[in-house]
Each structure stands twice: as C-alpha cells, then as structure tokens.
C-alpha positions as CSV (number, residue, x, y, z in Angstrom):
1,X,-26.9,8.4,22.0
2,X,-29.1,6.9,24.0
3,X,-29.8,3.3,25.6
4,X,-32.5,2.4,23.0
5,X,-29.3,2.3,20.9
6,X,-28.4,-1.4,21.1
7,X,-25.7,-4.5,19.3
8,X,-27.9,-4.6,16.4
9,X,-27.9,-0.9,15.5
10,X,-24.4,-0.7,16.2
11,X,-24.0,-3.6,13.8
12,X,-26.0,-1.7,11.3
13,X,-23.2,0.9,11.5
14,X,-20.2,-1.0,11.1
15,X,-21.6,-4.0,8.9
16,X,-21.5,-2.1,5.5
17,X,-18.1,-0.9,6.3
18,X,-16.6,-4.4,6.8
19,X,-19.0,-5.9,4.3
20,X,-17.1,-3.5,1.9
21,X,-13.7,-4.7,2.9
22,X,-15.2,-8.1,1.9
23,X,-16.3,-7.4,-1.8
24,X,-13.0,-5.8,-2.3
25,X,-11.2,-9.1,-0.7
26,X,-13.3,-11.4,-2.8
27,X,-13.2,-8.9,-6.1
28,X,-9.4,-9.5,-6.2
29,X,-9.0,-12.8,-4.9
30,X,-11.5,-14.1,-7.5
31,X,-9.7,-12.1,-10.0
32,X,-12.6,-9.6,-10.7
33,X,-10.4,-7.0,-9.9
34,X,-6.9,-6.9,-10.6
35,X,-4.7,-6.6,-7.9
36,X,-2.3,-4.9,-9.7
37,X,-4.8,-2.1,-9.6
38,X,-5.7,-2.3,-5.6
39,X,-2.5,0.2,-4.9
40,X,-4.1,2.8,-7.9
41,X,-7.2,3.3,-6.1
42,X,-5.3,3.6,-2.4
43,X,-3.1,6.2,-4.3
44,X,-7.2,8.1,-5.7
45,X,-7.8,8.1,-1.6
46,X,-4.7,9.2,-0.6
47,X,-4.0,12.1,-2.9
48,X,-7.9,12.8,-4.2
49,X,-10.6,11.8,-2.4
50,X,-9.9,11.8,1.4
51,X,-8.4,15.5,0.8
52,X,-11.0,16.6,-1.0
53,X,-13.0,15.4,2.1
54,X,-10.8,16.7,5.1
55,X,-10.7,20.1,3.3
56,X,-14.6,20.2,2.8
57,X,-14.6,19.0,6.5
58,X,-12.5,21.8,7.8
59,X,-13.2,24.9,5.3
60,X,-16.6,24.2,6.2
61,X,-16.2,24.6,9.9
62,X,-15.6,27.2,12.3
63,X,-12.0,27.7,13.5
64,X,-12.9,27.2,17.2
65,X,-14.9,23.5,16.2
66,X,-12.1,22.9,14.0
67,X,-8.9,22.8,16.8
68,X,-9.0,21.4,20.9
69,X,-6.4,21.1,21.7
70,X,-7.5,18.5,24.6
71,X,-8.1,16.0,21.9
72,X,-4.8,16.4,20.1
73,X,-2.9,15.8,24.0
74,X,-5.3,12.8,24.6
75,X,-5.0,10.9,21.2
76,X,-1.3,12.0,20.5
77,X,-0.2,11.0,24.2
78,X,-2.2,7.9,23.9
79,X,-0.8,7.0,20.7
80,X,2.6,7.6,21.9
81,X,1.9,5.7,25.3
82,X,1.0,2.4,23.5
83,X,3.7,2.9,21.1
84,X,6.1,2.8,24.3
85,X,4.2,0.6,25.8
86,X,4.7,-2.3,23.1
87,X,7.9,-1.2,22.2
88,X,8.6,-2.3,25.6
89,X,7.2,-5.6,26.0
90,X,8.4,-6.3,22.2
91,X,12.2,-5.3,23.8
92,X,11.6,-7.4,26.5
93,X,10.5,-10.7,24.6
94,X,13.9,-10.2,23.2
95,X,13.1,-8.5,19.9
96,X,16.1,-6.0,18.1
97,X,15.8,-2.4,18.4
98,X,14.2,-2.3,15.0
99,X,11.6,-5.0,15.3
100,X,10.8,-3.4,18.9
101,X,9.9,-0.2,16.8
102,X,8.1,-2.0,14.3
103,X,5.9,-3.2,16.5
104,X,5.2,-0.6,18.7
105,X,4.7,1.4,15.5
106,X,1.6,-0.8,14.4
107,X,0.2,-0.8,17.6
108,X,-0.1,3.2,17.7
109,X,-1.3,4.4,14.0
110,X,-4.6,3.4,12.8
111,X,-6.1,3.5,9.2
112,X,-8.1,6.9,10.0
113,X,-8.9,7.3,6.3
114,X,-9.4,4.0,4.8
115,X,-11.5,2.2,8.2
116,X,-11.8,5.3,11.0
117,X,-13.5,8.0,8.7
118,X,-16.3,5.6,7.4
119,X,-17.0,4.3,11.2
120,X,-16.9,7.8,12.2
121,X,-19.5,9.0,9.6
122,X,-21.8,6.5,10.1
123,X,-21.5,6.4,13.6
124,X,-21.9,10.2,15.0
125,X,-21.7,12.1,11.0
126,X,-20.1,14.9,10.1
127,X,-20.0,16.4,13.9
128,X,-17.0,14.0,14.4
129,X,-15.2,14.7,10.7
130,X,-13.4,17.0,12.9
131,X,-11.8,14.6,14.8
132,X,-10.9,12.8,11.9
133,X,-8.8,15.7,11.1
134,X,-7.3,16.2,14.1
135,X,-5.9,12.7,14.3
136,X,-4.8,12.5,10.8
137,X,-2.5,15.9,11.9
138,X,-1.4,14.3,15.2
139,X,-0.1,11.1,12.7
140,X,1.4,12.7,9.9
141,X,3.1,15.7,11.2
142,X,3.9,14.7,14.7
143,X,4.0,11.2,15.5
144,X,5.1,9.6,12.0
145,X,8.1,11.3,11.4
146,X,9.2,10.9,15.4
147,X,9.0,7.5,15.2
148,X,10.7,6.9,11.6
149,X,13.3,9.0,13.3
150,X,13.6,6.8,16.4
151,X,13.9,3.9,13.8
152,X,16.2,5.4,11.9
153,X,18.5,6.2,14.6
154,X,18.3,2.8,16.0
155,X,19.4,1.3,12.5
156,X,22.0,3.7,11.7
157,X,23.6,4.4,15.3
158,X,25.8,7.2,13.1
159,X,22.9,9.5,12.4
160,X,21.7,11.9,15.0
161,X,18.2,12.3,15.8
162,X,17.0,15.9,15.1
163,X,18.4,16.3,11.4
164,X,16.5,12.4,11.2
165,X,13.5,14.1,12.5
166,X,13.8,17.0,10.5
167,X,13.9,14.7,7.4
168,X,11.0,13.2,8.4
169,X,9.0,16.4,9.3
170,X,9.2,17.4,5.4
171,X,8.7,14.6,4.1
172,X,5.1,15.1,6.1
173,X,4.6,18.5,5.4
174,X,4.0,17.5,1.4
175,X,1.3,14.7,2.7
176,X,-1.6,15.6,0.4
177,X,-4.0,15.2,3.0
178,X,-1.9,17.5,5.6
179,X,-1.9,20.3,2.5
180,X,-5.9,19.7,2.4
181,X,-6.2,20.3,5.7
182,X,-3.9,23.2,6.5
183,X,-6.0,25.0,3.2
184,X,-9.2,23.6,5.0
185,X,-8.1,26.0,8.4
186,X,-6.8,29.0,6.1
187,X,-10.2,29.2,4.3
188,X,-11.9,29.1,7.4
189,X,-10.2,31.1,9.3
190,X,-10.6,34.1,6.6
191,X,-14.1,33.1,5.6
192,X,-13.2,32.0,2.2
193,X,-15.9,30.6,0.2
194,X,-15.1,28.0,-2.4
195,X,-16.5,28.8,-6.2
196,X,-19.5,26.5,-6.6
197,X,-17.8,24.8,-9.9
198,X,-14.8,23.9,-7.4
199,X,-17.0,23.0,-4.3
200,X,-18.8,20.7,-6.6
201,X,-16.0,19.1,-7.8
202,X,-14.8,18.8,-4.1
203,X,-17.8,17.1,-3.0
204,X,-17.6,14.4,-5.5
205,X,-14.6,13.6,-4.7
206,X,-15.5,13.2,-1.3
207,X,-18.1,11.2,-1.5
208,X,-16.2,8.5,-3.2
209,X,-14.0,8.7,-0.5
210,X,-15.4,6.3,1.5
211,X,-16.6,3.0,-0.4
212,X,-13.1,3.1,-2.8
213,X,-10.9,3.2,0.2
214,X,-12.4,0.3,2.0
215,X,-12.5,-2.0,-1.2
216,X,-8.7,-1.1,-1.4
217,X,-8.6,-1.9,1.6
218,X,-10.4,-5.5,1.0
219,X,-7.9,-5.7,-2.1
220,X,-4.8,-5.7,0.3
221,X,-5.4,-8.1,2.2
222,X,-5.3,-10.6,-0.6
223,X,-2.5,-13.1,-0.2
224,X,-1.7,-12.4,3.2
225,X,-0.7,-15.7,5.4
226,X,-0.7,-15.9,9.3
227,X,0.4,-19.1,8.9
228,X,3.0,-19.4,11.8
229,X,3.4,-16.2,12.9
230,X,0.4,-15.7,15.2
231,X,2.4,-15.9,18.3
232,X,4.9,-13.3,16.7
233,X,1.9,-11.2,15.7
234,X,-0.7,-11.6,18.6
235,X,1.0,-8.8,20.9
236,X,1.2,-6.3,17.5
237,X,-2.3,-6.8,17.1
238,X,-3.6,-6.5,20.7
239,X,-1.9,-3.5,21.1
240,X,-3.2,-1.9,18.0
241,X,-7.1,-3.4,19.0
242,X,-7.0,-3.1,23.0
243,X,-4.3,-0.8,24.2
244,X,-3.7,2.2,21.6
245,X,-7.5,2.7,22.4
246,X,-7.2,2.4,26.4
247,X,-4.7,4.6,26.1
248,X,-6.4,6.9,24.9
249,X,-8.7,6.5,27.1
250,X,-6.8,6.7,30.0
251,X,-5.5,10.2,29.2
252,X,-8.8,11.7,28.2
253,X,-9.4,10.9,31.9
254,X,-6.6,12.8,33.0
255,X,-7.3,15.8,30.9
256,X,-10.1,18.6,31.1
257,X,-13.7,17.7,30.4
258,X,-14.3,18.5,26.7
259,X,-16.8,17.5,23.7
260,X,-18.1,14.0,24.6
261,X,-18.6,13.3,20.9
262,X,-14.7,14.0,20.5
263,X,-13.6,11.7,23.0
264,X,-15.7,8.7,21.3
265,X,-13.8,10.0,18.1
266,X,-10.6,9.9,19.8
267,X,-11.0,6.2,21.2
268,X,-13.1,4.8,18.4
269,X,-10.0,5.9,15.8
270,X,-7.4,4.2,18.1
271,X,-8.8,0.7,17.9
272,X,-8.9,0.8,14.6
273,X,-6.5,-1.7,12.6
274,X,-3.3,-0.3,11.5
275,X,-2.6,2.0,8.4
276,X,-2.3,-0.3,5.4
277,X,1.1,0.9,4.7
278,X,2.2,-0.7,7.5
279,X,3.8,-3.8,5.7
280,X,5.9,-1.3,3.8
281,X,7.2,0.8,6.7
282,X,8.3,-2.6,7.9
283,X,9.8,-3.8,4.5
284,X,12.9,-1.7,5.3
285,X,14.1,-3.9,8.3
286,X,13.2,-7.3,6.8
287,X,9.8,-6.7,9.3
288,X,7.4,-6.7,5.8
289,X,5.7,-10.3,6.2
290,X,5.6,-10.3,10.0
291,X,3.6,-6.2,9.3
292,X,1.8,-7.4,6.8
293,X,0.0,-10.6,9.1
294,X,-0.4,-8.4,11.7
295,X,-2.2,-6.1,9.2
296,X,-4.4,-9.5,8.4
297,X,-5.4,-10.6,11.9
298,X,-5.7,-6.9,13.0
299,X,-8.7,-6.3,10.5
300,X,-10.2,-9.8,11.0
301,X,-10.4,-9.0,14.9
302,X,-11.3,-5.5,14.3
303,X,-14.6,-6.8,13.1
304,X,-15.7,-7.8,16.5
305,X,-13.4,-5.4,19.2
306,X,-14.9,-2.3,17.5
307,X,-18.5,-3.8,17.8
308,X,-18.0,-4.3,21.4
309,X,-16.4,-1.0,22.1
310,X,-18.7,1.4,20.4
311,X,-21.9,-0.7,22.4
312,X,-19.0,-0.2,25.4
313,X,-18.4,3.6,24.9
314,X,-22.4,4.1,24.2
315,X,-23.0,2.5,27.7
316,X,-20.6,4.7,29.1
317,X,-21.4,8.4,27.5
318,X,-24.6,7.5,28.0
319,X,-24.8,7.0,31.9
320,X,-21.5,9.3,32.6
C-alpha cells in the first residue's frame, strides 16, 4: 500500500467483481441463463467451491496466522454493535419486534463468500484469505444462530432462549464451509499434507469459486423492485454500507494494535452488501420483499461506498 495507489487502481480491483455481478444480472434477465438455475450454482459455492477454498486457505497456513483473536473481538463486536444499533432505530421508527430484527440482521452480515472473498483477493491476495475465514466463523457459528434465536424468541414469546440458541448452534455446526474450515485448522495444526490427486481437485474447485459466485450473485438480483419501499429500505441499507463497517472500525480502535492488513479485511468485509439469503431469512415474518429490496439497493450502492472506502482505508494505513 502505498500513495501511488490511487481511484483508478482501486477501480481496477473492484470493477471486474461488479462487472461480473452484471453479466450474471443481464445473463438471466435476457433469458441466457435460466433463472431457475441461479440457486444451483449458489448451492456449487456454498457446499463446493468456497470450502474447497477456505480449507486450502487454512490447511495451508500456520496455526498462529490462521487465529487472532483481536480480529474475531473487533468484527464480531462490530457486527453485533450495528446489529443493536439498527435494531434500535428500526424499534424506534415504530417497527415490530420481528421487523426490528430483520433489519438489524441485514445491516450486520455481509456476503463474505459471494462479494468479500473476491474484493479481498484482488485487493491484498491470499495474505487476507485468513480473514475471510475468520469472519465467515464469527457469522455462522456465533452471530447467526444468536440472532435467529433473538428472532425466534421474539416471535414465539413461549420458547426460551438457550434451547433456541442451541437449535441454532447445530444447525451451524453442519455449515459446509464451517466443516472446511474446522478440517482446514486440524490439518494444520498436525501438519497434514493433502494427497496431490486431492489437493488438485481442491484447487479447482477453488478457483471457480470466485467468478460462479458473483454471477449467482448477478442472477438474484433479477426481478427485484424498490419500487416504493426506498424509504422502508434506506436505513437497512445504510447500516449494512456505512455503520456495520464503522463499527468495526471503531472497535479495532479500542482493541490492541494487530496485523494492519487484518484490520482492512475486517472493515472492508463489513461494508459489503448483505448475504444473499437475506430475503429468505426474512420470508418467515412476511419481511421477504422489504429483505429482498434492501438486498437490490445494498449492491447497487455497494458499487460506489466500497470504492470510496478502500481509497479511504489506503489513505489511512498508509499515513497511520
């Protein structure tokens, strides 16, 4: 990083990655691709290809590069901060206890796989894949099922909490990509090394990672509306954009020094747009339509906040 690093490399970074989400948009609107299949290929990320990637990413890796614990606290408490945060304001405007979670739930979890991991790679390489990791494991088996719990709970006043929790902790666990990584650790804690056959087939997995998610992504988007809901849907998306990743930052400022190039991984993931299941963690209290036009404007102005804030957070680590 340095300050010959200026708006036009950073666009050379993030261009391909939204000019991806593009074809894939335009592929299934055009009825090139069928959208039918859009949720096939999300289900070959999900369950093939971003493993694979997280387990070459951690097996790979030395134990001590692998876990810091100063970047879980800063992008888990940050995460959890905006999710207060919005549930909050979302409460205040006079929103249910349901819709208050909903919304404070897309402004907190970012699509690491499908949007962070490519902007990550092209931005600082594999040196921040760890990152990518870490988050991933702060979302699935921490802050995920705590908040499906708090919803839950809400929704169902009869159920208490920890058995809700607990419910939601194994349904976690059995994440593909939280398996990957958890093997990923094992391997390199005990210096395992992969047959070459199998780390072959590994890496090819991984590299198609990448380019398949985001046209999925592109394909998701298709025939979703903002039409009169962008004053329902502005605060969802401007906490997910602007205050997950201040957030973030805010309590990596608060916390012990540690890798610089982790704390740009840490804020760069959290102003990324939602996960793109969001709509469907919303379906179940009649939320779906309202999640799924926040997922719309999210990415649209993702385009342009993550431009700024990597030529922002280059500025800054490069002075500091």
């Amino acid at each position: 990083m340095s300050n010959n690093f200026g708006f036009m490399n950073i666009l050379a970074i993030t261009s391909p990655i939204f000019i991806i989400i593009a074809i894939g948009y335009i592929s299934v609107s055009r009825h090139i691709f069928p959208k039918t299949s859009v949720r096939s290929l999300g289900l070959l990320v999900i369950n093939f290809a971003l493993p694979a990637l997280l387990f070459k990413a951690a097996s790979e890796r030395h134990i001590s590069s692998i876990f810091k614990i100063e970047y879980v606290l800063a992008y888990g408490i940050g995460s959890l901060l905006a999710f207060t945060l919005i549930f909050w304001i979302a409460h205040k405007q006079g929103k249910t206890g349901e819709q208050s979670v909903v919304s404070g739930l897309g402004s907190a979890f970012s699509n690491t796989g499908f949007v962070g991991y490519p902007i990550i790679l092209s931005y600082l390489g594999e040196d921040g894949l760890s990152g990518v990791a870490l988050s991933m494991i702060v979302e699935n088996i921490f802050l995920l099922p705590l908040i499906l719990a708090i919803a839950e709970n809400i929704s169902q006043r009869h159920k208490k909490l920890l058995p809700t929790l607990i419910h939601s902790l194994k349904g976690a666990i059995k994440n593909p990509i939280v398996i990957a990584i958890s093997l990923g650790v094992l391997f390199s804690i005990f210096e395992i090394q992969t047959p070459a056959p199998i780390s072959k087939v590994i890496s090819m997995f991984a590299g198609a990672s990448s380019a398949v998610a985001l046209f999925a992504i592109g394909g998701v988007l298709v025939g979703l509306e903002l039409k009169g809901l962008a004053s329902q849907i502005s605060l969802i998306a401007f906490g997910k954009l602007i205050i997950h990743p201040l957030m973030v930052f805010i309590v990596i400022l608060l916390l012990p020094p540690f890798d610089p190039k982790l704390q740009i991984v840490a804020i760069v993931l959290a102003a990324m747009p939602m996960m793109s299941i969001y709509p469907i963690l919303g379906q179940k209290y009649g939320e779906e339509t309202k999640c799924a036009a926040a997922l719309l404007l999210a990415t649209i102005c993702s385009f342009f906040t993550i431009n700024l804030l990597i030529w922002v957070l280059n500025h800054y680590y490069w002075t500091a």
